[in-house]
N, C-alpha and C positions, 0 to 999 in steps of 0.2 A: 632645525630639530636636532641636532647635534651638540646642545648643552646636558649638559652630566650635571647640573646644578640646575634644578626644576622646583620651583615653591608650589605648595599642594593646588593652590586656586589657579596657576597656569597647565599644571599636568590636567587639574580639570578641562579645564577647555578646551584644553589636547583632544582629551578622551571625548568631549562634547562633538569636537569639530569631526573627530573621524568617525564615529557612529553617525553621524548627518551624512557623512561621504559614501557610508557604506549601506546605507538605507536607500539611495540615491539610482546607486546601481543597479540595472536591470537584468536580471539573469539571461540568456541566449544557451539556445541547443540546437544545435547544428547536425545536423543528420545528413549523415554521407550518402553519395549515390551508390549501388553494389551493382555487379553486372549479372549475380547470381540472380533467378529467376525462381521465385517460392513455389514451392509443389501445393496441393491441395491437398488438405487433410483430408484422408479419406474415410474417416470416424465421421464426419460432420455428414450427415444424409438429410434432405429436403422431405418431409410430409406433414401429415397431422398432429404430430407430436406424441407424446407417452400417454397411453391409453391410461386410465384409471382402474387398478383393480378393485371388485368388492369388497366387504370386507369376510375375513374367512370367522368361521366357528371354530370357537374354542369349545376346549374340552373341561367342564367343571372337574374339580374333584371331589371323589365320595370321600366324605370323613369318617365311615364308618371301616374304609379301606387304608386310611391314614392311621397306620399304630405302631410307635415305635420302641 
């Protein structure tokens, strides 16, 4: 791969051969062991979950109060 004088249909298959290689590849994540020890969120509480409020009343408005 060291030629400085590359004709277009071999740069091709350059490019062909290495987008195969690189498709090929399988990604890896590697997760380190810590000695640290996670606290507990103490926001997270176990029950029934969030009650549902009604709905409230609105207040219409009087048009005959509306004058600007």
């Amino acid at each position: 791969m060291s030629k400085f004088e590359v004709t277009l249909p071999e740069l091709l298959n350059m490019l062909r051969e290495v987008e195969s290689a690189i498709k090929k590849e399988k990604s890896i994540l590697y997760v380190g062991e810590t000695k640290k020890k996670m606290k507990a969120n103490k926001t997270l509480k176990k029950g029934k979950g969030n009650e549902r409020l009604g709905k409230g009343k609105v207040a219409k408005k009087d048009p005959t109060n509306d004058k600007e």
